[in-house]
C-alpha positions, -999 to +999 in steps of 0.1 A: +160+337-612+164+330-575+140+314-545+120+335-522+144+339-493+178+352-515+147+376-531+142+384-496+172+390-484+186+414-517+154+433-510+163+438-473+200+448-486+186+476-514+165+489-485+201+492-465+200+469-440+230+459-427+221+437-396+197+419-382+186+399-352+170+367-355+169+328-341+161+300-364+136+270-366+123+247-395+103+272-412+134+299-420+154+271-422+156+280-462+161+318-454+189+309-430+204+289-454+209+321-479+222+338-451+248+317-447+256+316-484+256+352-485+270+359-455+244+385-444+252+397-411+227+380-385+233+380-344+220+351-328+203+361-297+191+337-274+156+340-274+135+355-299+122+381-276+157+393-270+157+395-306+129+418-309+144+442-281+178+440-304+160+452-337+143+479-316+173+494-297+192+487-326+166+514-345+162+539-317+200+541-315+203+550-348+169+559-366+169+531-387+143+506-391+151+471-369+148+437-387+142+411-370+141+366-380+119+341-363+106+310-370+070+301-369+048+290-341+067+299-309+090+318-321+066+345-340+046+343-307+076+350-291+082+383-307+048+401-296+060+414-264+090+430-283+066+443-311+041+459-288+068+475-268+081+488-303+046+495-313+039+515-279+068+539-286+060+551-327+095+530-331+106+518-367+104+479-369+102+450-401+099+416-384+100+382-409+082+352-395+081+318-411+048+301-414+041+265-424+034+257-459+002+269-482-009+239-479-007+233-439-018+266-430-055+268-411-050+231-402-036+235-368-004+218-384+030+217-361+042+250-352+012+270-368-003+302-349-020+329-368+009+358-359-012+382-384-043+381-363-020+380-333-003+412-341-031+425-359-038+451-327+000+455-323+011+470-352+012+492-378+004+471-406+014+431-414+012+406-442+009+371-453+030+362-476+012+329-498+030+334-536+073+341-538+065+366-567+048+388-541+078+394-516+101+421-532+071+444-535+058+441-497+091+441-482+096+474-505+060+484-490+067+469-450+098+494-448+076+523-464+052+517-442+077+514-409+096+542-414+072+571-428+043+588-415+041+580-376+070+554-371+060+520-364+060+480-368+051+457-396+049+420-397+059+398-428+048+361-419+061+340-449+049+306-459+075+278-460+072+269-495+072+308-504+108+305-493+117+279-515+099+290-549+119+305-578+109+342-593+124+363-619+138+388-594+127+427-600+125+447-569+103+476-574+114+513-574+084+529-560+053+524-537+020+528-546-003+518-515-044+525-517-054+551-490-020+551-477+009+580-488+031+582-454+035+620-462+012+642-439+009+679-451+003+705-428-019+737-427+004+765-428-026+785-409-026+763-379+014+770-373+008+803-378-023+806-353+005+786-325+032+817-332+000+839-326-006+820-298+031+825-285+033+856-290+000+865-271+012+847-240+034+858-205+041+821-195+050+801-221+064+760-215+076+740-244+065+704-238+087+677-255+077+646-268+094+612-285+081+627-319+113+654-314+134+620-313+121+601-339+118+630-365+155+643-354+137+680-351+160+687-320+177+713-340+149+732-347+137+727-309+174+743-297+172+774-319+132+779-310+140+778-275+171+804-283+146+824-301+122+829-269+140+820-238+111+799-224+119+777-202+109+737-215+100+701-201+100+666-213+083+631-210+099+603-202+102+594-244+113+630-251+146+629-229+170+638-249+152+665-272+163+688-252+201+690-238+199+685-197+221+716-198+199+741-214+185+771-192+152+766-178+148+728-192+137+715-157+136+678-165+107+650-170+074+659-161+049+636-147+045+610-121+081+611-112+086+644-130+106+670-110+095+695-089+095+724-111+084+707-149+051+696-130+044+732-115+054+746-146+029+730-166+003+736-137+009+776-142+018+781-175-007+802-196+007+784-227+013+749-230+033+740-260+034+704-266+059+687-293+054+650-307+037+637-270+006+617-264-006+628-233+000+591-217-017+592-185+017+585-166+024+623-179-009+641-171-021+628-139-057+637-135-067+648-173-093+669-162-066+692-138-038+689-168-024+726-174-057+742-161-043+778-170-031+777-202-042+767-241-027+742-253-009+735-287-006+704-298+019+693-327+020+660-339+019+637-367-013+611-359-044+630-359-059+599-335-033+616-311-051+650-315-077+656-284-075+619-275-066+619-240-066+660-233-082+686-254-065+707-269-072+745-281-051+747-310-043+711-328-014+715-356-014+683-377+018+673-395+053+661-396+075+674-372+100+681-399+076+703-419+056+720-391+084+726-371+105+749-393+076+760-404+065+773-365+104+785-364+095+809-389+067+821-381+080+828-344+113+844-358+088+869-382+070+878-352+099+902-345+102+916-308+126+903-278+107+875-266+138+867-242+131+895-223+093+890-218+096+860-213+127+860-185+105+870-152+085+834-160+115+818-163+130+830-135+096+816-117+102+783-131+140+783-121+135+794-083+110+764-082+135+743-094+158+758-065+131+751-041+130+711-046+157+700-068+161+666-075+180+655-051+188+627-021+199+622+014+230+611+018+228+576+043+257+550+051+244+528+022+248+535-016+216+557-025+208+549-058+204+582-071+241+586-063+249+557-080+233+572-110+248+602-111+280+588-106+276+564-136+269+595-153+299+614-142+319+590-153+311+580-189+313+602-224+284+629-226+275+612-256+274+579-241+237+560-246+216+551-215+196+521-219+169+512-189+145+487-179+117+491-166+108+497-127+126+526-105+162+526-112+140+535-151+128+568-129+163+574-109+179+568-145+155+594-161+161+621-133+196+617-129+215+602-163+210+639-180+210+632-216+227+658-238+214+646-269+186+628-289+191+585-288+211+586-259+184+573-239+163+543-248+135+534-228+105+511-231+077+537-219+045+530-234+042+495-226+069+496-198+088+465-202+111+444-179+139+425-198+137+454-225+173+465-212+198+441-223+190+430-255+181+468-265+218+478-254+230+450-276+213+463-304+219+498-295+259+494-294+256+471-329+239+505-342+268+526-326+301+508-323+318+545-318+300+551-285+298+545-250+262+520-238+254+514-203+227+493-190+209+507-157+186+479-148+172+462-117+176+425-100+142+422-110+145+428-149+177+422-158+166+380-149+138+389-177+159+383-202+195+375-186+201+349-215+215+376-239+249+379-212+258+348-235+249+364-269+268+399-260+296+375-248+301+355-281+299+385-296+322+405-280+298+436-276+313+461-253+283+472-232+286+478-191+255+467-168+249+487-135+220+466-117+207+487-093+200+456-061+176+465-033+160+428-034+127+436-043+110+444-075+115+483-065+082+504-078+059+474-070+074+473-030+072+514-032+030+514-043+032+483-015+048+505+013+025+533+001-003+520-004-012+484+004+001+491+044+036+480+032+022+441+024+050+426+000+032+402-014+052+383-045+074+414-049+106+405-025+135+390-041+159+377-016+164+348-030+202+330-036+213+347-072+243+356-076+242+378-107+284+385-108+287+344-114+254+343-137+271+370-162+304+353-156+286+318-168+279+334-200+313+349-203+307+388-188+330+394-162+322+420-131+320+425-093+297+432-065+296+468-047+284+468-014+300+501+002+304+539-010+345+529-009+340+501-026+320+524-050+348+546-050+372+526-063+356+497-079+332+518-101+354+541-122+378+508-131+350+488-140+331+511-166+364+519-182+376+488-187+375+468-223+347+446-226+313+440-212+308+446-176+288+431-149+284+457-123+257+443-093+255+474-067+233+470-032+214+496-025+187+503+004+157+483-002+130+509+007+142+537-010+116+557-024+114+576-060+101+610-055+087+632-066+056+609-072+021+618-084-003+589-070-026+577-091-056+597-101-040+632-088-038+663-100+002+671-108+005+697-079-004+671-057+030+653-054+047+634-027+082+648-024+097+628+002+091+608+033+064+585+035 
């Protein structure tokens, strides 16, 4: 016999979970007082949103799901900008809300707010949890549910009193949901019809998604790419599918995509995409995507499948069944495909000679430089964590990733503050490796409480905020587009970030020059510790390539005004 929150908590350790992220409040105070008895491992953040970010870096570091505490009221409320950022990007999350009592709740009683109906639309399933004898078997379910099929978020709001209530203790050994199985078969006709498909074309691009980095398939990506030579692409979610050094991977496509992964896909004859949605910020004008070639589309959500861009061949399934499966059938199809295939990728490789990604070098620190130079100097396997804004886009052009989780990103719902909390949880998830923070002065204040939890708990993590004074890709569509008006988007206020972090107890510096840079750069990052590294760069430097709005993406801007 035992009360509802040590159920909960021994059903959370049989499902593995080591650590999680949480901030109390009267309606946990029950659960958090089995934690302390237990001595489950729990980090404080200092706001329940950086909490969320934790949970979810925490489980795109290390393909686990991310569990995260809060209380009722606010502090559910305050999760749901971390759960729809989870939500956005297919990542595995189990968050445990308090609720008032069964016999407060619908009464509009203190700290009551309906965070099933509120999350309803944000996630992938959620609960209400009104009898203790019910919890073993939905938190068995909620991490079913999060972690199989296509990855995603569920919500476990628990009544007070459920907390408190004694049950004889069984956790279940098995799930049986109605209309709900998480395992998604594939038709072994449809892979073979996309190696038909490949094997018909001249100028083939493989087209890499988040679903390679959620359904760790980068393996099977490397040896089909060995296995044809074609040259390959990613979205902004898929960085890291592909290693930055393999031949003919050109980089993100898209609205900041380089040169050569957006004229790929705009001659290709074959468009092979991998685990990707088709987000607008990657097509540009849908009706102009990849006008030359079929498409294949692999992936797991069949809502994904001709949603935003129709496809020719749709292949429905789990990465990790269809994509072996397509590796087989490609390998049986005999035949140097290398060879055929090398005249196209020689194409694609003299347009990436033609515009590289690149800058021009100016008396200030250009923040591309600063980039690569952070990259330069850290591990290959060291993980890149961003915000959101344009030192996300410098980051994604120039921090080459070499492997999958080495960059985290909030991409679908593009959220500011994301960065600092997720590199918390990120580094929790790895202690053995390397995490830097590129952010901005605009979204590093988002969430610039969690200095003090990565402080207090000793969480070696550096920060690089890339500082031009302005909220960057809002003052670039400004100069662009709105006859460079900077309404609400200038920030030269009287911050000093180096003292802010050192308030909290993150020590750093300021780098104003390329010598300062230099020097103060390389001593910094390699130091023990967290890091506070605030660098000034140009205010009006642009990201390019860009595709505006509502264009095709052959139609980029690649430099100038």
């Amino acid at each position: 016999m035992m009360n509802g929150a040590r159920a909960l908590l021994e059903s959370l350790k049989q499902e593995g979970v080591e650590v999680v992220f949480g901030y109390p409040g009267g309606a946990v105070l029950t659960l958090y007082d089995e934690v302390y008895k237990m001595g489950f491992r729990h980090v404080l953040t200092r706001h329940e949103q950086g909490a969320a970010h934790a949970a979810d870096g925490y489980a795109r570091a290390s393909g686990k799901v991310g569990v995260v505490f809060a209380t009722s009221g606010p502090g559910a409320t305050n999760l749901v900008t971390g759960i729809a950022t989870a939500h956005m990007d297919s990542v595995p999350m189990v968050c445990i809300t308090g609720q008032v009592a069964n016999p407060y709740i619908g009464k509009d009683s203190f700290q009551e707010a309906d965070i099933v109906g509120i999350t309803t639309p944000i996630t992938k399933h959620n609960y209400l949890v009104k009898d203790a004898a019910d919890l073993p078997r939905i938190v068995k379910e909620a991490f079913y549910i999060a972690r199989t099929g296509r990855p995603g978020v569920v919500v476990i709001d628990v009544a007070k009193d459920v907390f408190d209530a004694q049950i004889d203790y069984r956790y279940p050994s098995a799930v049986k949901l109605h209309g709900y199985t998480g395992d998604v078969s594939f038709d072994s006709a449809a892979v073979r019809a996309a190696a038909e498909a490949l094997a018909a074309a001249e100028q083939p691009l493989l087209f890499v998604g988040g679903g390679v980095v959620l359904s760790d398939t980068a393996e099977e990506i490397r040896e089909l790419l060995r296995l044809t030579g074609m040259p390959s692409v990613a979205t902004l979610m898929g960085i890291g599918g592909i290693a930055a050094e393999t031949e003919g991977f050109t980089g993100m496509a898209g609205m900041h995509g380089s040169y050569a992964s957006n004229m790929a896909i705009q001659e290709c004859d074959l468009l092979l995409a991998v685990g990707t949605r088709f987000s607008d910020r990657v097509t540009g004008n849908t009706a102009a995507f990849a006008p030359k070639a079929r498409i294949v589309h692999f992936d797991i959500d069949p809502a994904e499948l001709n949603k935003n861009v129709r496809v020719d061949l749709p292949v429905l399934g789990d990465l990790r069944g269809t994509l072996p499966a397509f590796v087989a059938a490609v390998r049986a199809l005999g035949g140097d495909l290398t060879t055929r295939f090398r005249p196209w990728l020689g194409e694609v490789l003299s347009m990436e000679r033609a515009h590289p990604l690149t800058w021009k070098e100016a008396e200030e620190i250009r923040p591309e430089a600063l980039v690569s130079r952070v990259r330069a100097l850290m591990d290959e396997d060291t993980i890149c964590v961003t915000d959101v804004g344009q030192h996300q886009m410098w980051a994604a052009q120039f921090f080459h990733a070499h492997a999958p989780r080495t960059f985290l990103t909030s991409g679908g719902l593009g959220t500011m503050g994301y960065g600092l909390p997720a590199a918390l949880g990120a580094k929790l998830a790895c202690p053995e490796k390397k995490v830097v923070l590129i952010t901005g002065d605009g979204s590093i204040m988002m969430n610039c409480q969690e200095f003090a939890t990565i402080a207090d708990n000793d969480i070696d993590i550096k920060v690089v905020i890339v500082h031009n004074s302005i909220l960057g890709m809002v003052g670039q569509w400004q100069r662009l587009f709105y006859s460079r008006h900077y309404s609400a988007s200038e920030l030269k206020g009287k911050t000093d970030y180096v003292k802010l972090a050192a308030a909290m107890g993150v020590a750093g510096a300021r780098i104003e020059t390329k010598e300062q840079l230099a020097e103060e750069l390389p001593r910094l990052l390699a130091e023990d510790g967290a890091r506070l590294i605030d660098v000034i760069v140009p205010e009006e430097a642009d990201v390019v390539p860009m595709v505006p709005g509502g264009k095709r993406l052959d139609q980029m801007v690649l430099g100038g005004r």
